[in-house]
SEDRENSE-857792 format. One record per atom (N, C-alpha, C): x, y, z. Coordinates in steps of 0.02 Angstrom, whole numbers, plus 50000, padded with zeros to 5 digits. Layout:
BEGIN
XYZ;...
//
This chain:
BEGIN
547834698159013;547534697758947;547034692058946;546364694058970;546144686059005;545854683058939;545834675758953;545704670058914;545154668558918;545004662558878;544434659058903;544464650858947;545294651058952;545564643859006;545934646459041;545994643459101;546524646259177;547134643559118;547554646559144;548384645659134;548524640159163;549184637359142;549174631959208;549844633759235;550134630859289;550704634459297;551304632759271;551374626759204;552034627559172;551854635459126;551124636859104;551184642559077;551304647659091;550984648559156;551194655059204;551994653359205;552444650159209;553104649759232;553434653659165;553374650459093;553644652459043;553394659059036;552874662159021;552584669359009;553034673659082;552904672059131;553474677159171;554204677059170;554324670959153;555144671459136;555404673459069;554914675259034;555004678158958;554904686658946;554314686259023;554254693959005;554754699059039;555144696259072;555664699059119;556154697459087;556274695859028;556714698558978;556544700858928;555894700558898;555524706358851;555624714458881;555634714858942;555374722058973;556014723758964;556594720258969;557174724058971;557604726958881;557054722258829;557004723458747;556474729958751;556014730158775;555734737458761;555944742458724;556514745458748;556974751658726;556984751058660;557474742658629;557384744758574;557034742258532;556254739958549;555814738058513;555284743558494;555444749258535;555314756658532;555544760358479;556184760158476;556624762058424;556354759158361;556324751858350;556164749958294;555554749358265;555054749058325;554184750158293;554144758858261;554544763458283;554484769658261;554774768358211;555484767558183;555514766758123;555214761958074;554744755858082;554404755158048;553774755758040;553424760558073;552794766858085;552924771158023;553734773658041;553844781557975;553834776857920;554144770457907;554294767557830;553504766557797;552994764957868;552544759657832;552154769857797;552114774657852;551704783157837;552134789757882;552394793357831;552464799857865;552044804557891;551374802057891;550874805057960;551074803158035;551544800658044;551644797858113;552004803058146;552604805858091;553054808658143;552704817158107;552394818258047;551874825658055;551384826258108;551074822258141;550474821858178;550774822958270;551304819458276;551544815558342;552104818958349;552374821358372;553124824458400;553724819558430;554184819058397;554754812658415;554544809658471;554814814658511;555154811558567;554464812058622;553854813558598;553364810658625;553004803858601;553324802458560;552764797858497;553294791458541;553924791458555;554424786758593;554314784958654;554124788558705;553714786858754;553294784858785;552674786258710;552014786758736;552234775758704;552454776658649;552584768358637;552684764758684;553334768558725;553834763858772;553214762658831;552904766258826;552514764558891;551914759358881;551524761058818;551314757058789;551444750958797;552104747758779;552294740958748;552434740558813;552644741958880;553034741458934;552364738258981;551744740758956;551324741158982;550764733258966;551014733558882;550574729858865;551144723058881;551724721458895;552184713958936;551884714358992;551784719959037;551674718059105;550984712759116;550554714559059;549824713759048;549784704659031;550674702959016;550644694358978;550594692559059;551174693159089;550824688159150;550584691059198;550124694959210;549684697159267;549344691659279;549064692659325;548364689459358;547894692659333;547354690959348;546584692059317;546484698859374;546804698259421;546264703559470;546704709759461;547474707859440;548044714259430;547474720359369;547644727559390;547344732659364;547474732059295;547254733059247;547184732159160;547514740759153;548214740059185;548514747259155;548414747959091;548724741959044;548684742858977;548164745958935;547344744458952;546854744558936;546814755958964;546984756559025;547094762959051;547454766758994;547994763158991;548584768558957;548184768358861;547804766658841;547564763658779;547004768458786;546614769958824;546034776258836;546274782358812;547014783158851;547004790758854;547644791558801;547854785558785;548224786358693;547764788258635;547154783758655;546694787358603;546374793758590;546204796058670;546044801458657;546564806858640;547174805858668;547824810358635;547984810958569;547804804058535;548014803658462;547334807858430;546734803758437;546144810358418;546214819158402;546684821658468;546704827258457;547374829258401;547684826158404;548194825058372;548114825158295;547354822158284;547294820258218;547714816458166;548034810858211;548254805858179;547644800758146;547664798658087;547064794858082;547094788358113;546324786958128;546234779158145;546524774458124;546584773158067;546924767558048;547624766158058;547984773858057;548514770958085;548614770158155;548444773558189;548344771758266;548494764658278;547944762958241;547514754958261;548154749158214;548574752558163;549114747658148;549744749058187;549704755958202;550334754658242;550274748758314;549484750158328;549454744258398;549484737358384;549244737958317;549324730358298;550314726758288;550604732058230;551064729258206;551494728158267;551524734458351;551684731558411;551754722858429;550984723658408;550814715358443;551344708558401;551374711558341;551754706158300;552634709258330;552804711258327;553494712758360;553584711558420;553154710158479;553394708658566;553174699758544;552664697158500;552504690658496;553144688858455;553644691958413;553974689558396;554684688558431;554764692058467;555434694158536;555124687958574;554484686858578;554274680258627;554514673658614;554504672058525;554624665658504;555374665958513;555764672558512;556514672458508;556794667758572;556454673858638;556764672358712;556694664358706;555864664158698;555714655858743;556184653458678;556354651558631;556854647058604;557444648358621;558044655058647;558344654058680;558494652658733;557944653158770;557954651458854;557624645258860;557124642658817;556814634458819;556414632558786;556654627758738;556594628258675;556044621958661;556194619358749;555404615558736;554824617158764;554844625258781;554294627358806;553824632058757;554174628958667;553924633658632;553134630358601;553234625158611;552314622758610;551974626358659;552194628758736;551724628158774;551664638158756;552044639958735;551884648258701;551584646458631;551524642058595;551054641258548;550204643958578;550214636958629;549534638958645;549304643858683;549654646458705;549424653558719;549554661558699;549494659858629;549414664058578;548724666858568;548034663558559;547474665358578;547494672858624;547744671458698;547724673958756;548004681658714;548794679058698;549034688058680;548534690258636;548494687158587;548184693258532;547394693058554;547094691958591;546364693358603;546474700258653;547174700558702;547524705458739;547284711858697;547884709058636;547944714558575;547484717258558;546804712758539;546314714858514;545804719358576;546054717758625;545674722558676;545984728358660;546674729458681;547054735558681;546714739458610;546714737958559;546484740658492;545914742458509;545214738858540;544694742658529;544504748258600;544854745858645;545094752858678;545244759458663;545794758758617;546054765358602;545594765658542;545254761658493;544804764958454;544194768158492;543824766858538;543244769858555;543474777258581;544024775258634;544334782558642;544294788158600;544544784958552;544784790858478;544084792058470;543474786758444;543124789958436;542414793558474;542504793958523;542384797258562;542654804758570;543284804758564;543584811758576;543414815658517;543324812158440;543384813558387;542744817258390;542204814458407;541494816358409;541324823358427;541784822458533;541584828658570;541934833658524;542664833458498;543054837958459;542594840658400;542034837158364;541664838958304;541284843058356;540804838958401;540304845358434;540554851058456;541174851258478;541314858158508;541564862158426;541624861758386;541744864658320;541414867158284;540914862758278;540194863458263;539824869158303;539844867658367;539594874658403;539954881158406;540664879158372;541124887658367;540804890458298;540854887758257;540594889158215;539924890558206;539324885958222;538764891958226;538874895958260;539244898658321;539404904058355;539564909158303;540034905558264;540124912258226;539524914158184;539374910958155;539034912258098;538164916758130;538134912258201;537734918958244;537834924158237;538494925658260;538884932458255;538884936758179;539044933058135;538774937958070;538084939658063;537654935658066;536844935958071;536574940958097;537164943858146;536944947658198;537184956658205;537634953658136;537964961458112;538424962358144;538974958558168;539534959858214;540224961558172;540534964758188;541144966858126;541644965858152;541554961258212;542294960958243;542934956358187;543424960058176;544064955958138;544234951058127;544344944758060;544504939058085;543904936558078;543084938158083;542614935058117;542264929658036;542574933857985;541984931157932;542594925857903;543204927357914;543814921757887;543734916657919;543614915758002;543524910658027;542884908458015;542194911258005;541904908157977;541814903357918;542044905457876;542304901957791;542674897357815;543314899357844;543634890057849;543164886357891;542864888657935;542264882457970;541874879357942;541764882757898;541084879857869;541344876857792;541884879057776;542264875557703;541844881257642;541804889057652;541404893057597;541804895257585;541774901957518;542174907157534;542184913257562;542474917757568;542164923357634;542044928757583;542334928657505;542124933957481;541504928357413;540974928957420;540474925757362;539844928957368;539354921157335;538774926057322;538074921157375;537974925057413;537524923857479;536824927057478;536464923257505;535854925657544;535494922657590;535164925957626;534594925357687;534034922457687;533894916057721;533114917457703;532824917457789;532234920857808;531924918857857;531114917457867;531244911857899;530464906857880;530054906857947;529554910957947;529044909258024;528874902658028;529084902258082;528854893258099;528254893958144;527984890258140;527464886258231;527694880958242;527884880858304;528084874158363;527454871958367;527014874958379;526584871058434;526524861058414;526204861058442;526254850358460;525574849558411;525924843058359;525324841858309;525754843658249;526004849658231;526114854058162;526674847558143;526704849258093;527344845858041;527814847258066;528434843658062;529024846358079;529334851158012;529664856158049;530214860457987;530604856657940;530744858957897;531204851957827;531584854757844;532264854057846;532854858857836;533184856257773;532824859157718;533384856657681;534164859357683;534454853557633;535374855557662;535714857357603;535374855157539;535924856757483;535184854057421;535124857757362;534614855657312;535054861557267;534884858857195;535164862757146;535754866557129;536264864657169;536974867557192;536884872857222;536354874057263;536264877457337;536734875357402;536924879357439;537134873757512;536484877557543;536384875757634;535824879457661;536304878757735;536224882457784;536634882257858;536014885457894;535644882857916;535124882957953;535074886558021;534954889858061;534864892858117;534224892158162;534244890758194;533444892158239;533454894458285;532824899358265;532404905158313;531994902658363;531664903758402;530984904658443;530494902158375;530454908658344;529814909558316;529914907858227;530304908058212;530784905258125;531344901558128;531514899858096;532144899458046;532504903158012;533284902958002;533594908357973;533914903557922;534174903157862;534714898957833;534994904757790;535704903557792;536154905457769;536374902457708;536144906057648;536244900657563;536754903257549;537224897257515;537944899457478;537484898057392;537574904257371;537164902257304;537864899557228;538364899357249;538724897557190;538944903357155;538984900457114;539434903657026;538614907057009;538234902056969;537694900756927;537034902256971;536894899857023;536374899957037;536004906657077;535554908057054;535174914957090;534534914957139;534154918157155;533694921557183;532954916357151;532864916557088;532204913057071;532634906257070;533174903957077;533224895957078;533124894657165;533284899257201;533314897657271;532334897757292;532114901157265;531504901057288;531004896557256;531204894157201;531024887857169;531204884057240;531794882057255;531894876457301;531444875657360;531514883157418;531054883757467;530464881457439;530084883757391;529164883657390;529234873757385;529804871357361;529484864057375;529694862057417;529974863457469;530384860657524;529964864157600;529814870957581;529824875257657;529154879757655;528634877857698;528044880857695;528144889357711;527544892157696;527864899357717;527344901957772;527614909457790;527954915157753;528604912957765;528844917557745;529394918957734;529724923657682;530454926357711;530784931357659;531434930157639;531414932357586;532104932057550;532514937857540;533264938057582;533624943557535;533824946457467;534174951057472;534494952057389;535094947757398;535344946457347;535934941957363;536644947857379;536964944457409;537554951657442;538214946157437;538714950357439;539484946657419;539784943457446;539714942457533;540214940557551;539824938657634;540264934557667;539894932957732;540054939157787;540464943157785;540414949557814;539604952757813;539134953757739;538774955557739;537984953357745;538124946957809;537604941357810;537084946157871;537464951757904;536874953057972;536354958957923;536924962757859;536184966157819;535754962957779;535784955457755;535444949457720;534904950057765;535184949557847;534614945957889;534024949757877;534284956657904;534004960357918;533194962657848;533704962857788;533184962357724;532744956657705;533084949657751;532644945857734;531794946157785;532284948957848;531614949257896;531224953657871;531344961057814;530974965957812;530554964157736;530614957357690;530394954857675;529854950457687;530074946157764;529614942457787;528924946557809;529174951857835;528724956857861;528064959857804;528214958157729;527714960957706;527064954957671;527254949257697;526844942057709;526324946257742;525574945457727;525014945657767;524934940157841;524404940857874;524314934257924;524294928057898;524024926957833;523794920957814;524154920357774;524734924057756;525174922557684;525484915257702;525744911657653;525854904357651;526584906657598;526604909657562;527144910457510;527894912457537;528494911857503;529034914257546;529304918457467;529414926257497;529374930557450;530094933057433;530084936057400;530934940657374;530764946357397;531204950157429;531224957957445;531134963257382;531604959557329;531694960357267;531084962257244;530644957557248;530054959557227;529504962857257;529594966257311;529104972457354;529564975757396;529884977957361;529984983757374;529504988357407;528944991757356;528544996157366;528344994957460;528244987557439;527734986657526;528434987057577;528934986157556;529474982857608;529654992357640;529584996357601;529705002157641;528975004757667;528485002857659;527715004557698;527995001857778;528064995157779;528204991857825;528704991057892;529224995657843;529864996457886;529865005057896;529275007557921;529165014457913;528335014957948;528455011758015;527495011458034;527065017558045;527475021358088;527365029258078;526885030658022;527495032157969;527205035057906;526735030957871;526855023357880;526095018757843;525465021457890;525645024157966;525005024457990;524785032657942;525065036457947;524995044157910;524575040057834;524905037057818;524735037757734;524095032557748;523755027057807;523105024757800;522655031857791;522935034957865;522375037957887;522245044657827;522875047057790;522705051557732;522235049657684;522295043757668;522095040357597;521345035357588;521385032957682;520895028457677;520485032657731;520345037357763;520225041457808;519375040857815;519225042857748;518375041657758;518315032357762;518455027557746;518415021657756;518255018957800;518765021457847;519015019457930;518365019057953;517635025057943;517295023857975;516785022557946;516715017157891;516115014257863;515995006357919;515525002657899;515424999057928;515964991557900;516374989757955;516744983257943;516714981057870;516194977457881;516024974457826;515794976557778;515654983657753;515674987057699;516474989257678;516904989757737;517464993657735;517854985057693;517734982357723;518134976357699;518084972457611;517314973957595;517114972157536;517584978457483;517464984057495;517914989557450;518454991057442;518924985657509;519834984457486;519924978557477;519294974257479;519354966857444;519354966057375;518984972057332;518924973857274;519484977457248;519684982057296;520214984057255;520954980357263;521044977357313;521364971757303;521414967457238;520894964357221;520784958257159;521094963257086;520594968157114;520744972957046;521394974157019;521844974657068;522464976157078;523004967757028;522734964257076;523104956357069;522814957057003;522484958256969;522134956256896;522334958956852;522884964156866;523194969656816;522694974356823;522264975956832;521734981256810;521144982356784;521044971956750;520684968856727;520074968356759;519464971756758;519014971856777;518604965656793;518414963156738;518184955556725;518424951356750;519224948656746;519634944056789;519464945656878;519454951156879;519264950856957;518524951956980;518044951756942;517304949056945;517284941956945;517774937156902;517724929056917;518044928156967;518444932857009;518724928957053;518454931757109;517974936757133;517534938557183;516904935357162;516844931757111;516034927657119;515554936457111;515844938757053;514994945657052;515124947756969;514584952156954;514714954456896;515164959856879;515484958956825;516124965456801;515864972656818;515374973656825;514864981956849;514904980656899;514734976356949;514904976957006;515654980957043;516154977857018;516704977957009;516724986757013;516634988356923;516794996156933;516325000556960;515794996457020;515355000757029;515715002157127;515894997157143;516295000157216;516945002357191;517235001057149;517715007057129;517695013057120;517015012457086;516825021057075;516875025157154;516505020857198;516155021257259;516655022157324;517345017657300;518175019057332;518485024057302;518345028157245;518825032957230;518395038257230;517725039957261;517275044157284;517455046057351;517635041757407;517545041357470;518355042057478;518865040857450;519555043757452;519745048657405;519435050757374;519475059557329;519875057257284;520105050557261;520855049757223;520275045857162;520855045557090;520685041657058;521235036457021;520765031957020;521245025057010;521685025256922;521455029456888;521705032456847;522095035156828;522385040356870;522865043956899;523645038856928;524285040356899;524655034756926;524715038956985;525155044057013;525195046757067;524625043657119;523885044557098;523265040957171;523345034057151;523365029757107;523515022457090;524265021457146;524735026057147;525255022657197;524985022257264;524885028057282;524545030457362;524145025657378;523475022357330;522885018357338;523255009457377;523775009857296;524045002757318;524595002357382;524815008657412;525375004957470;524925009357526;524335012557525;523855012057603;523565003857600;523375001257537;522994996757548;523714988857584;524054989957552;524654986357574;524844987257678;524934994457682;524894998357739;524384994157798;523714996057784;523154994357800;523194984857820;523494980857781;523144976957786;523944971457830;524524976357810;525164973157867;525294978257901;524914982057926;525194987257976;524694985658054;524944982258116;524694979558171;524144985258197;523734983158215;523164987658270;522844991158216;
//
């Protein structure tokens, strides 16, 4: 238990002739640190199993006398046996603190068997165990932060490996897996419930070097968020509560999380997190190239089945926009840029002349000129649907 002064050898004489009758008190200083372990918390003997919790002591305390009179170069068993107590108790989930009093209140029970012996065996050698009191309890205080780093260390790797079962699982729902058991053990991992009210969101990211980093937010508005990462997005998994819905969650993203991005419908339960995904990606999907916004499925519908249907969006360009295809680019682009605005404007002619920079005749004059060259009229709701999900079609449908 090294010091910061050599021993001298009346001290070395008393510390070995004391501890060779301490070692043979062990047994029942074993006995009695356990029963006053259970008096001081009944986590000792829920956590620890009798007649292991008696052993692992006896060896302990057996360990930590041998440690009074060693030599400096003798092996630091004590300090050994104090590693792998901690990490045992860690798994154990005994808490720290008591750990760290049971090692302590030890130290006051073998220092007190010490003042006994040396006053029965020499009673004027109890000054010279005065002063080397320092020596034990700095011992003590090694042994303690031994088995604390242990613990927390084990405590740590035990969180990481938990942490990674659990996003495992929660991969596994994401991913539409129905294996048994899978969404219960999720919920207790994560502290949710397995039957509530959930949704998806998924956010295109760019890595590349330079960009902002991703926010992840973790909890805003009595939201939680469980984050995932893609290659190419983000996935989070929202526990939306009692109260909270769909426009409070997307309130949160637009100030937290650049876009695109999509949002599911909200669905019941974490069983039904791999069809969330799936609606949130077929949401994300109706974001243009340059879209910046992170959208509700909820709210496009119309485009979210153009999109998830390329086939038939290609059928319904080439039906609807057919003569278009082969005007010149940039004529072709000015007459679904218009009907675009037209569209965003309600129908409002004028509102979408201020926002193309031209006059309101202008406006209904390539309209006239788009519902000439597609046989349809914008008038008509039946060609008003067709017009708006080719032009939707057209402008998220690849190649």
């Amino acid at each position: 238990m090294g010091g910061r002064r050599a021993r001298t050898e009346r001290e070395w004489s008393v510390l070995v002739s004391a501890s060779e009758v301490l070692l043979e008190r062990v047994p029942r200083l074993t006995d009695q640190l356990i029963e006053e372990l259970l008096a001081h918390s009944p986590q000792f003997d829920l956590a620890v199993p009798r007649d292991e919790h008696w052993q692992q002591i006896n060896e302990a305390m057996r360990y930590g006398v041998e440690a009074l009179a060693a030599t400096r170069s003798a092996p630091r068993r004590d300090l050994q046996y104090a590693e792998r107590l901690g990490r045992r108790r860690a798994e154990q989930g005994l808490p720290l603190d008591l750990v760290l009093y049971a090692y302590r209140h030890a130290g006051y029970l073998i220092w007190d068997q010490l003042l006994e012996i040396v006053s029965e065996k020499d009673p004027d050698a109890l000054q010279v165990l005065v002063h080397l009191a320092s020596h034990m309890w700095e011992g003590v205080d090694r042994q303690a932060s031994t088995v604390a780093d242990a613990y927390r260390g084990t405590e740590q790797e035990m969180r990481r490996r938990s942490d990674e079962r659990v996003q495992a699982l929660l991969d596994a729902l994401l991913e539409g897996r129905t294996t048994p058991g899978l969404a219960a053990s999720a919920a207790a991992g994560l502290d949710l419930p397995e039957q509530g009210r959930y949704a998806v969101v998924v956010v295109r990211v760019e890595r590349a070097a330079g960009r902002e980093p991703f926010h992840r937010v973790a909890a805003s508005d009595g939201l939680r968020f469980f984050w995932r990462m893609r290659t190419d997005y983000e996935i989070a998994v929202v526990a939306l509560g009692a109260e909270a819905g769909l426009t409070e969650l997307a309130s949160v993203l637009h100030r937290w999380c650049p876009g695109p991005g999509g949002i599911s419908p909200v669905v019941p339960g974490l069983a039904d997190l791999g069809l969330a995904r799936r609606l949130a990606e077929t949401a994300l999907r109706t974001c243009g190239p340059d879209a910046d916004r992170i959208v509700r499925l909820d709210e496009r519908l119309p485009t979210a089945m153009v999109v998830s249907q390329p086939e038939l969006a290609a059928r319904l360009i080439a039906d609807v926009f057919g003569p278009l295809l082969d005007l010149d680019p940039t004529d072709r682009a000015l007459l679904l840029e218009t009907l675009d605005a037209w569209l965003e404007c309600g129908g409002s002619a004028g509102r979408a002349a201020t926002r193309l920079y031209c006059h309101r005749n202008t406006v209904f004059n390539r309209l006239r000129r788009l519902e000439q060259l597609t046989s349809r009229s914008l008038g008509r709701p039946r060609d008003l649907i067709e017009m708006t999900l080719a032009l939707d079609a057209f402008r998220l449908t690849p190649g």
